[in-house]
VODREN-831194 format. One record per atom (N, C-alpha, C): atom name; residue number from 1; x, z, y. Coordinates in Angstrom, 1 decimal. Layout:
<pts>
+-------+-----+--------+--------+--------+
! atome ! num !      x !      z !      y !
+-------+-----+--------+--------+--------+
!    CA ! NUM !      X !      Z !      Y !
...
+-------+-----+--------+--------+--------+
</pts>
This chain:
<pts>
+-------+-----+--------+--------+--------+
! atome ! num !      x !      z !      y !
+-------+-----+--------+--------+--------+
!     N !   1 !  -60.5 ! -146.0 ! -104.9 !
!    CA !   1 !  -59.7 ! -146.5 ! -106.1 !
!     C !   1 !  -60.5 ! -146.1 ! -107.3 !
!     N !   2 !  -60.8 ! -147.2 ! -108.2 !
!    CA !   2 !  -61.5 ! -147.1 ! -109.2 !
!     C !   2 !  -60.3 ! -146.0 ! -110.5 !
!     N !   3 !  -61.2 ! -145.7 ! -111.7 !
!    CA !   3 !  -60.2 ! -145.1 ! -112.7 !
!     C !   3 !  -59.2 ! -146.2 ! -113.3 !
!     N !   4 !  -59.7 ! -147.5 ! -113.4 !
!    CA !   4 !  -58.9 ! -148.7 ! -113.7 !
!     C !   4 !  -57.7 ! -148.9 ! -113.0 !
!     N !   5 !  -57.6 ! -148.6 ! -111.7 !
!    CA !   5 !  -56.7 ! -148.6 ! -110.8 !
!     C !   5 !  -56.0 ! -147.8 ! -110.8 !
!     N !   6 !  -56.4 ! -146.5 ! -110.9 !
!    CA !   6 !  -55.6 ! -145.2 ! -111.1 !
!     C !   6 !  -54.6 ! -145.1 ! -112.7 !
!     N !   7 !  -55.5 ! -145.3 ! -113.6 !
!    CA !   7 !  -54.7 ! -146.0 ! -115.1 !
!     C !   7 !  -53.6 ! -146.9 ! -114.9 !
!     N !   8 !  -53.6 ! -148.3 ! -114.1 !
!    CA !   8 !  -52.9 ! -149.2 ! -113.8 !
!     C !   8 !  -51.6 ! -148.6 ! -112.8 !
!     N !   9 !  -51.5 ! -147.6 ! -111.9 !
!    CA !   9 !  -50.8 ! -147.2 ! -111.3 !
!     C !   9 !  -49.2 ! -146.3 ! -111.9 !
!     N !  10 !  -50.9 ! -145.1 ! -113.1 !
!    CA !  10 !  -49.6 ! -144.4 ! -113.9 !
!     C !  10 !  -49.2 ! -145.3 ! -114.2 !
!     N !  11 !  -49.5 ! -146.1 ! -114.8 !
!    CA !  11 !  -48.9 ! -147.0 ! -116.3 !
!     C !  11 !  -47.6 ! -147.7 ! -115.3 !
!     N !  12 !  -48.0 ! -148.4 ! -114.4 !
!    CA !  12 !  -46.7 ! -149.0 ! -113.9 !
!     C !  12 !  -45.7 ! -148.0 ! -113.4 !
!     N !  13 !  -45.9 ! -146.8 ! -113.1 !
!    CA !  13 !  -45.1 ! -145.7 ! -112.3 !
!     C !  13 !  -44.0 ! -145.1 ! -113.8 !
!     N !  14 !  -44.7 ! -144.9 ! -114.8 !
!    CA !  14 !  -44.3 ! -144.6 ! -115.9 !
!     C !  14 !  -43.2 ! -146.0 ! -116.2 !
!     N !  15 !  -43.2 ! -147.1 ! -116.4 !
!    CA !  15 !  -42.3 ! -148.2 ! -116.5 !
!     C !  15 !  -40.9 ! -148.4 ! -115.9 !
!     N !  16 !  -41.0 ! -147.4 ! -114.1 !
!    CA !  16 !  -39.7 ! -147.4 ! -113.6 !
!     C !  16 !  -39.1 ! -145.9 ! -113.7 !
!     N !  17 !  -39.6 ! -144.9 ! -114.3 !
!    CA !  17 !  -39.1 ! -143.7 ! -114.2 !
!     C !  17 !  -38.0 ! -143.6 ! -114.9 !
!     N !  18 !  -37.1 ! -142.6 ! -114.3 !
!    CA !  18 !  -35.8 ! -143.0 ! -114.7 !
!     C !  18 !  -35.7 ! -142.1 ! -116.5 !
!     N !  19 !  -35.3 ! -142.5 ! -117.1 !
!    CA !  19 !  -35.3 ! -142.3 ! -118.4 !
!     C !  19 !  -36.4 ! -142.6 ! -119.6 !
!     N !  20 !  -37.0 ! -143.4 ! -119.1 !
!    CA !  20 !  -38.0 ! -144.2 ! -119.7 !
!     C !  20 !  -37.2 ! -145.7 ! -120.6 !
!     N !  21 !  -37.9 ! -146.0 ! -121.5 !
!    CA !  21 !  -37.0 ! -147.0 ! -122.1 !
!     C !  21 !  -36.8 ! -148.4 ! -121.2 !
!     N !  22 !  -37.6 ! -148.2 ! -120.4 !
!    CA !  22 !  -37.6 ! -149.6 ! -119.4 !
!     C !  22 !  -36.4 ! -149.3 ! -118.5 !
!     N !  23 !  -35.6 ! -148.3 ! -118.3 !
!    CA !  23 !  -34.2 ! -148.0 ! -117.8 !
!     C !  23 !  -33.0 ! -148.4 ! -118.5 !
!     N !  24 !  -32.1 ! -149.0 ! -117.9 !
!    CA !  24 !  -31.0 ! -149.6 ! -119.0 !
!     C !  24 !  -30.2 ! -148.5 ! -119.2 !
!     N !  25 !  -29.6 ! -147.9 ! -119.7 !
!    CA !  25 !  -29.0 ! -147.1 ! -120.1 !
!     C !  25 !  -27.2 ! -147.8 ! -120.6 !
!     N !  26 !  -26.3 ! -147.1 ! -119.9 !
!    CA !  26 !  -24.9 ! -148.0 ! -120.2 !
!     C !  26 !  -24.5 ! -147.2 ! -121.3 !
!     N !  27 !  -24.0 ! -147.6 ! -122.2 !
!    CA !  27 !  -23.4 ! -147.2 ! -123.1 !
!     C !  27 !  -22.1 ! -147.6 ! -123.6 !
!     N !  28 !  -20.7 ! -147.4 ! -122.9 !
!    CA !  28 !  -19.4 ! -147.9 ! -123.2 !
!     C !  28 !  -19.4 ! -148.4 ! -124.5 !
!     N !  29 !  -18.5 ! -149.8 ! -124.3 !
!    CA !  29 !  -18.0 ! -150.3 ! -126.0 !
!     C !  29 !  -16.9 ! -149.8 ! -126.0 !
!     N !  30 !  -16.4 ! -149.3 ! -127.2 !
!    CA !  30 !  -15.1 ! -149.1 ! -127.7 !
!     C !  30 !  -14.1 ! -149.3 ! -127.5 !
!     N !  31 !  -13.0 ! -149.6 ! -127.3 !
!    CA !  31 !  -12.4 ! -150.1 ! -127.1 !
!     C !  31 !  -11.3 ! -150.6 ! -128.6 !
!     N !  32 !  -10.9 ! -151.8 ! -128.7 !
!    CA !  32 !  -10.7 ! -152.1 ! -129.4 !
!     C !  32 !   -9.3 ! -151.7 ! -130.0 !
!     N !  33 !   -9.0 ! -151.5 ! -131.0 !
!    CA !  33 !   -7.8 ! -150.7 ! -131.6 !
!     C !  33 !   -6.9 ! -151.8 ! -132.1 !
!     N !  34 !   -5.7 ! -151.7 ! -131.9 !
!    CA !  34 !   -4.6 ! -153.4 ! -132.4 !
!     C !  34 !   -3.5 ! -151.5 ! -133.3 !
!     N !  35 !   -2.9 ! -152.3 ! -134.2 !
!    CA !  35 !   -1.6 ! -151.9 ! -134.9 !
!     C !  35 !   -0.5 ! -152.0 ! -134.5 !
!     N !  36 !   -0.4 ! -153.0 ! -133.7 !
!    CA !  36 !    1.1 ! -153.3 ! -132.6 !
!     C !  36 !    1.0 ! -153.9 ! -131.7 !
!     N !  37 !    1.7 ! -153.8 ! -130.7 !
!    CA !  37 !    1.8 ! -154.7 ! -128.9 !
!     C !  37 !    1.5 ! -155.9 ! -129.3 !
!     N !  38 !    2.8 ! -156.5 ! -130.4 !
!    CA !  38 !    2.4 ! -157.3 ! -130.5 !
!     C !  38 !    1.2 ! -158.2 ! -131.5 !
!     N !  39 !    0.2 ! -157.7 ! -131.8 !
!    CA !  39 !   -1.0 ! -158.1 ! -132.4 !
!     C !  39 !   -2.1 ! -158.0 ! -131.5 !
!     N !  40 !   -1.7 ! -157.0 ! -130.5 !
!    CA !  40 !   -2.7 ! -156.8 ! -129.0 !
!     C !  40 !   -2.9 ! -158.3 ! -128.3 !
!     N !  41 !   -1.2 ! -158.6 ! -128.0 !
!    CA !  41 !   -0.7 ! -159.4 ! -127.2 !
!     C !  41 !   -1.5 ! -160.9 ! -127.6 !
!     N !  42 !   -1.3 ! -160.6 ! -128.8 !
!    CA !  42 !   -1.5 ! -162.2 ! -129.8 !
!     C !  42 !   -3.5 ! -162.3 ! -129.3 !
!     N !  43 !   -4.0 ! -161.1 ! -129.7 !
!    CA !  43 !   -5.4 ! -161.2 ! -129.6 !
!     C !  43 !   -6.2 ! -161.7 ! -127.9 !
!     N !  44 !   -4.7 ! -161.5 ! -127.0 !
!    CA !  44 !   -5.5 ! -161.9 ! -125.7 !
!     C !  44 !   -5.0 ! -163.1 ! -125.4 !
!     N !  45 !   -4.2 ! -164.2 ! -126.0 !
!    CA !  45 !   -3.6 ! -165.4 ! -125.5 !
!     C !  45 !   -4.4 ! -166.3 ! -126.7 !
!     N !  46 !   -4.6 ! -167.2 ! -125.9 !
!    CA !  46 !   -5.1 ! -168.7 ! -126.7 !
!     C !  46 !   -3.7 ! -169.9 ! -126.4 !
!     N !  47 !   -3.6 ! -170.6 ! -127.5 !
!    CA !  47 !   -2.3 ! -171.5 ! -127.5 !
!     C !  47 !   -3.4 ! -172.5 ! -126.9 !
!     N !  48 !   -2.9 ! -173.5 ! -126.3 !
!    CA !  48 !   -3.3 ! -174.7 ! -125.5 !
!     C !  48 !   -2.4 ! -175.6 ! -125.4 !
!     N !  49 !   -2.9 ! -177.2 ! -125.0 !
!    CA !  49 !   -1.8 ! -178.4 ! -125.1 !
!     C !  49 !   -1.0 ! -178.1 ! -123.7 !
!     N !  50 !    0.0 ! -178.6 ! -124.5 !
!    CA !  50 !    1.5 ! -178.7 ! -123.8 !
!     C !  50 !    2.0 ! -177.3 ! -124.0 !
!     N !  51 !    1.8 ! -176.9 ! -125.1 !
!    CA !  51 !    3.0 ! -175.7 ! -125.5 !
!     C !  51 !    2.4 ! -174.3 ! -125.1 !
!     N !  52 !    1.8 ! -174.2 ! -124.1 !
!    CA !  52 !    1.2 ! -173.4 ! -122.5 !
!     C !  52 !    0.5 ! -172.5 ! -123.6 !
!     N !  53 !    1.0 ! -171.2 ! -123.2 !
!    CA !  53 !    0.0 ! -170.2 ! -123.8 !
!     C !  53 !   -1.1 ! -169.1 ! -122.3 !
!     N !  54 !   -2.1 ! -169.8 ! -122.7 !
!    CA !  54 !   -3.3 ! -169.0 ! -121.8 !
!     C !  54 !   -3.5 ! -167.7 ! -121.9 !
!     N !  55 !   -3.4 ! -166.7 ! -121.3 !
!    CA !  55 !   -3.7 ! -165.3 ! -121.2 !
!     C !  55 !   -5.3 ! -165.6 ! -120.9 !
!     N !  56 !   -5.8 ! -164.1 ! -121.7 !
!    CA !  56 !   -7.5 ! -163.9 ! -121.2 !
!     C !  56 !   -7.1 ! -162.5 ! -121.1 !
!     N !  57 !   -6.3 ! -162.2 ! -121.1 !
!    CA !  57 !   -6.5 ! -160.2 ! -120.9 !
!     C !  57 !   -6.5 ! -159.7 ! -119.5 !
!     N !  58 !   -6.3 ! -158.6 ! -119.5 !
!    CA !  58 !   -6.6 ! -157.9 ! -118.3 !
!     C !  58 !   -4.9 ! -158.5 ! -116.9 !
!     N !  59 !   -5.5 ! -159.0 ! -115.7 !
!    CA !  59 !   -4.7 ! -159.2 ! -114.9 !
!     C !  59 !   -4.6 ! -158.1 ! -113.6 !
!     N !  60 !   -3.3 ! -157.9 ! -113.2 !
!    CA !  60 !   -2.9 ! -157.1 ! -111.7 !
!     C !  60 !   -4.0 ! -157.3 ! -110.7 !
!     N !  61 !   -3.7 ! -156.9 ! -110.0 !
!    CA !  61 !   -4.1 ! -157.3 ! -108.4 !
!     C !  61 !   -3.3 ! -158.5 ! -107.4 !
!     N !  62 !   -2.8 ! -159.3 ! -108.3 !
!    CA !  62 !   -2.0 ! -160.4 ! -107.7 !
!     C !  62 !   -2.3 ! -161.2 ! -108.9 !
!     N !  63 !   -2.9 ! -160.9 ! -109.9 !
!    CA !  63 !   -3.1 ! -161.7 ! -110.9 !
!     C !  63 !   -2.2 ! -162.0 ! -111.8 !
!     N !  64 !   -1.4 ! -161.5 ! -111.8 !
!    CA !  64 !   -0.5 ! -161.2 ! -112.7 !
!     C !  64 !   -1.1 ! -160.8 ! -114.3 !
!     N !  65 !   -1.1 ! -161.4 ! -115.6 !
!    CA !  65 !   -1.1 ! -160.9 ! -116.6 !
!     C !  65 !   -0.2 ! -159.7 ! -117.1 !
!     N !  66 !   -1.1 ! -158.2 ! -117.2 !
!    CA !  66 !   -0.9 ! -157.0 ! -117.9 !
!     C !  66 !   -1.2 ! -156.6 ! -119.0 !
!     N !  67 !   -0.3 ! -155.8 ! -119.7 !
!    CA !  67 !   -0.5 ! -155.2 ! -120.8 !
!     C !  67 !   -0.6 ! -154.1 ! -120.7 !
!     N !  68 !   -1.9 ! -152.8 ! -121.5 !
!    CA !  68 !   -1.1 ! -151.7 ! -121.5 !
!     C !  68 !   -1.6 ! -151.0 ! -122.7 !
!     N !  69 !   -0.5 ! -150.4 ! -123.3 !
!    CA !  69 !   -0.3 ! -149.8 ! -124.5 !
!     C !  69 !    0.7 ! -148.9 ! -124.9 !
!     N !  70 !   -0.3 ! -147.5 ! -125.2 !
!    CA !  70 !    0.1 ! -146.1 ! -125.9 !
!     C !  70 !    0.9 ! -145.7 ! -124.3 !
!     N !  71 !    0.0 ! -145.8 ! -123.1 !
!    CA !  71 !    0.1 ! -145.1 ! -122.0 !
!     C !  71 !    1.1 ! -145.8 ! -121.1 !
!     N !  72 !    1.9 ! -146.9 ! -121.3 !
!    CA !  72 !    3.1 ! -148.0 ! -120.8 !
!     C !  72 !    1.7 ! -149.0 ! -120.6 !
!     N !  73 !    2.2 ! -149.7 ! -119.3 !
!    CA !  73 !    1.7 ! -150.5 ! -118.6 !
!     C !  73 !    3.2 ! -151.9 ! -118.6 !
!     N !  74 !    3.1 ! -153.2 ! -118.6 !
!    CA !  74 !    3.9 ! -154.0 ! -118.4 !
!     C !  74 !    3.4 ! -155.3 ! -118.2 !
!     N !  75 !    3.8 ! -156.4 ! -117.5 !
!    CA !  75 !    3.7 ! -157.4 ! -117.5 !
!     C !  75 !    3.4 ! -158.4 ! -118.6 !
!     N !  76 !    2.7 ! -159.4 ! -119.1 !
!    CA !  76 !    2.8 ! -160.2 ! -120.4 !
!     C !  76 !    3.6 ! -161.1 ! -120.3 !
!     N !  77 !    4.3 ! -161.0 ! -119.0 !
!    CA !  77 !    5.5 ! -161.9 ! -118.5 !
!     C !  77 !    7.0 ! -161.5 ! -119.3 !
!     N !  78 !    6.8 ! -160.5 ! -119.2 !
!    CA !  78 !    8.0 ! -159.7 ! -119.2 !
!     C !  78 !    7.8 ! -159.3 ! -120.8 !
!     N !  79 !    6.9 ! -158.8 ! -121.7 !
!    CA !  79 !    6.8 ! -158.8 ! -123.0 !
!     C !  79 !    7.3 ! -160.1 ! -123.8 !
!     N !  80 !    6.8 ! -161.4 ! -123.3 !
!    CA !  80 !    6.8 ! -162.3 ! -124.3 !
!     C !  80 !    8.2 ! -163.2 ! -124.0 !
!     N !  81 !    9.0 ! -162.7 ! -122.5 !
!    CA !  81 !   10.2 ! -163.4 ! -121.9 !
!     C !  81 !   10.9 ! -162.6 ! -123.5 !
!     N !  82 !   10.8 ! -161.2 ! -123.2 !
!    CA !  82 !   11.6 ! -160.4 ! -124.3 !
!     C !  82 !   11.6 ! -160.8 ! -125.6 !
!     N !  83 !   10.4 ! -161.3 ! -126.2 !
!    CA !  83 !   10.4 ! -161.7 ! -127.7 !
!     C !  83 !   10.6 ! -162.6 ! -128.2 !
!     N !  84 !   10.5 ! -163.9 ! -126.8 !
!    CA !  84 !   11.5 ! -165.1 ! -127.0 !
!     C !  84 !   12.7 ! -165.1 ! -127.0 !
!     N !  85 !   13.4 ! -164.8 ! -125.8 !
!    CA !  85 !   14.6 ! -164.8 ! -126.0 !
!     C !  85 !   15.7 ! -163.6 ! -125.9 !
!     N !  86 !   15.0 ! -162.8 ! -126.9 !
!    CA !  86 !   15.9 ! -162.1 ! -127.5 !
!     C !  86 !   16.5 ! -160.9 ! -126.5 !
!     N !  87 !   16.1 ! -160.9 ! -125.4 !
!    CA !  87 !   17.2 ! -159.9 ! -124.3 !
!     C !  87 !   16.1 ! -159.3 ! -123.3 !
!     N !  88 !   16.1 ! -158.3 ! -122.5 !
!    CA !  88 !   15.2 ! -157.3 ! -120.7 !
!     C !  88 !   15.7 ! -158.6 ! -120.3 !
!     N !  89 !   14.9 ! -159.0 ! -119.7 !
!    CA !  89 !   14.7 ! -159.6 ! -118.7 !
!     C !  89 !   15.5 ! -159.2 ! -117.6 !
!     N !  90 !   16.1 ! -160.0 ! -116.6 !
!    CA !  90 !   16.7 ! -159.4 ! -115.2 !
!     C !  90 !   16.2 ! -159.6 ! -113.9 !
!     N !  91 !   15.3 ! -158.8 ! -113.2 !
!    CA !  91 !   14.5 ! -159.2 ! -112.0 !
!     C !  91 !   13.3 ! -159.9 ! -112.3 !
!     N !  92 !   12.5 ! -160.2 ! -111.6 !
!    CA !  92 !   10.9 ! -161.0 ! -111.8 !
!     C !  92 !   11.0 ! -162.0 ! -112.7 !
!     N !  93 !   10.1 ! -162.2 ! -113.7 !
!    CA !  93 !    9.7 ! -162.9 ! -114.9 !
!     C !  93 !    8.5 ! -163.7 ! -114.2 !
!     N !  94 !    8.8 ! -165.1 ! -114.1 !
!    CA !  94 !    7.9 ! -166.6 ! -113.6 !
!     C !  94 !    7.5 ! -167.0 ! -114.7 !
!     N !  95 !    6.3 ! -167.8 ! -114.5 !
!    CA !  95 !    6.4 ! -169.3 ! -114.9 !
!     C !  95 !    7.0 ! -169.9 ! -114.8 !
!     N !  96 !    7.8 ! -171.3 ! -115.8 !
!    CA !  96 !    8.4 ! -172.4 ! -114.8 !
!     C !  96 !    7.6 ! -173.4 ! -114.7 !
!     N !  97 !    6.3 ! -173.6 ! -115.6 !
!    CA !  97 !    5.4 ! -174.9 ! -115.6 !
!     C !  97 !    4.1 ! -174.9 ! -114.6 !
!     N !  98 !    3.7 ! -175.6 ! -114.7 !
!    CA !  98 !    2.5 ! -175.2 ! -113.4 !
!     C !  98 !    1.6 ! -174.8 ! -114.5 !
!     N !  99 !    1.0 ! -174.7 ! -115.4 !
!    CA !  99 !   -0.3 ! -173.6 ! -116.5 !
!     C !  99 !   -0.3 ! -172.5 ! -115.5 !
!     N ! 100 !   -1.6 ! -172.4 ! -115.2 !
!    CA ! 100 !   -1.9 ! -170.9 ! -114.3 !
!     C ! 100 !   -1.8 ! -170.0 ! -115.6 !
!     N ! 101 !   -0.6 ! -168.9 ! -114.8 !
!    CA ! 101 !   -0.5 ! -167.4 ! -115.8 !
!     C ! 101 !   -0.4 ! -167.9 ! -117.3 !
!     N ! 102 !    0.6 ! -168.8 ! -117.7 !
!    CA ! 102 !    1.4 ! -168.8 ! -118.7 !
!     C ! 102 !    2.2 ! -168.1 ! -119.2 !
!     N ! 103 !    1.9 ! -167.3 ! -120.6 !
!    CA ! 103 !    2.7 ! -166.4 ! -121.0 !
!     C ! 103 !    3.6 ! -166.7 ! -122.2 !
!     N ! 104 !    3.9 ! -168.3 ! -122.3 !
!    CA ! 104 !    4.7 ! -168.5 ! -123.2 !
!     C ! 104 !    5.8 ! -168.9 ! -123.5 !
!     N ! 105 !    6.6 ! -167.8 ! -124.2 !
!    CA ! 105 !    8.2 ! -167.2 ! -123.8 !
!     C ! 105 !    8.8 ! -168.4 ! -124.0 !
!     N ! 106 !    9.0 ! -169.8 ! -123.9 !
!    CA ! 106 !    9.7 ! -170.7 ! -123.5 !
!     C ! 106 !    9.1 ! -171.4 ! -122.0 !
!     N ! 107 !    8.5 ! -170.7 ! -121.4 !
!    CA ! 107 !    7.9 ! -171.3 ! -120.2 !
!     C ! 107 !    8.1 ! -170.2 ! -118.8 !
!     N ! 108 !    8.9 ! -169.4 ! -119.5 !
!    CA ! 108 !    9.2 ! -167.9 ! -118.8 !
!     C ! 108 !   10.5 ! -168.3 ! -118.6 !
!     N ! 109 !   10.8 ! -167.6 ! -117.4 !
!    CA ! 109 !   12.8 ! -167.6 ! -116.7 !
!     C ! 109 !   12.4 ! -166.0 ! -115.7 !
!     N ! 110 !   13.6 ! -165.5 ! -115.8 !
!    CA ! 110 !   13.9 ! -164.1 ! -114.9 !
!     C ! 110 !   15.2 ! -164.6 ! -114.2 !
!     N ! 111 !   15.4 ! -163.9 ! -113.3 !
!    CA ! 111 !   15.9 ! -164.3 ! -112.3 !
!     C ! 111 !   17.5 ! -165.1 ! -112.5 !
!     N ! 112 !   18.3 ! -164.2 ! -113.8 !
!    CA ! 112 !   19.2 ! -164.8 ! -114.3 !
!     C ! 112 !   19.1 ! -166.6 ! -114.7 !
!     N ! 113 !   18.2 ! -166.7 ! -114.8 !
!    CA ! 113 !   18.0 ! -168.1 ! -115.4 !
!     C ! 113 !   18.0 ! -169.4 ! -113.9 !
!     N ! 114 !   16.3 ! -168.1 ! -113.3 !
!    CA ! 114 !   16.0 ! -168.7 ! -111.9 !
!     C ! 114 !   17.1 ! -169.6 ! -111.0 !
!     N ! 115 !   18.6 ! -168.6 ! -111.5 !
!    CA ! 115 !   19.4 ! -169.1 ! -110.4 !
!     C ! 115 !   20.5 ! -169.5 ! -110.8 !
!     N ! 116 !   20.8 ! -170.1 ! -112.2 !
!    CA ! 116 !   21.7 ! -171.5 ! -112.8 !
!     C ! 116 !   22.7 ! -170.3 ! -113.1 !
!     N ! 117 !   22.5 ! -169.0 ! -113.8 !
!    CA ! 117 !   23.1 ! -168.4 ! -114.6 !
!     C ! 117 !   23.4 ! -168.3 ! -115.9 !
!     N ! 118 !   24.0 ! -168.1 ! -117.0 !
!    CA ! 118 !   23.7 ! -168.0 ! -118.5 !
!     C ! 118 !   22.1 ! -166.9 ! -119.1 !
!     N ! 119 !   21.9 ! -167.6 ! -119.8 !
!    CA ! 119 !   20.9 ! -166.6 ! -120.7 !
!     C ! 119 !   21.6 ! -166.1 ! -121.4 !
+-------+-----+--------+--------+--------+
</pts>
């Protein structure tokens, strides 16, 4: 092995050592701070045609759209049923339109509704 070779060796050996700037290094983003649920809420939904409000935030393990805020975890089902119409919800909060994971509180029914009860 020539000294050219030996030079070429460090040099590349030096490139993957761990803490060298050629290592990515993760550095967490912040996380972003809202003033109220609901301005959280507003910041992860895009309105779309036909009324249909699109969730991009964080979903369950069944894909269910979640919220969670100041240590409370809840559905965006169940947030936005409540701020539409005015009342808890009773039992599971649907869709009624086919929009995958629509969270918008005229497109929402709980079970009271589900099953040709009063709201």
């Amino acid at each position: 092995m020539t000294g050219e070779d030996t030079a070429a060796l460090d040099a590349a050996s030096d490139s993957v050592r761990p803490g060298t700037p050629a290592t990515p290094v993760h550095t967490p983003t912040p996380r972003k701070r809202y003033g109220s649920l609901e301005e959280m809420f507003a910041a992860q939904t895009i309105e779309v045609e036909g009324g249909h409000l699109h969730w991009t935030g964080a979903t369950g393990a069944r894909g269910t759209p979640v919220v969670a805020h100041q240590s409370q975890v809840d559905t965006a089902y169940r947030l936005s049923f409540r701020w539409h119409h005015g009342r808890a919800p009773e039992g599971n909060v649907r869709p009624t339109c086919s929009y995958p994971c629509c969270v918008a509180g005229g497109h929402l029914a709980d079970r009271v509704m589900r099953e040709g009860g009063l709201a």
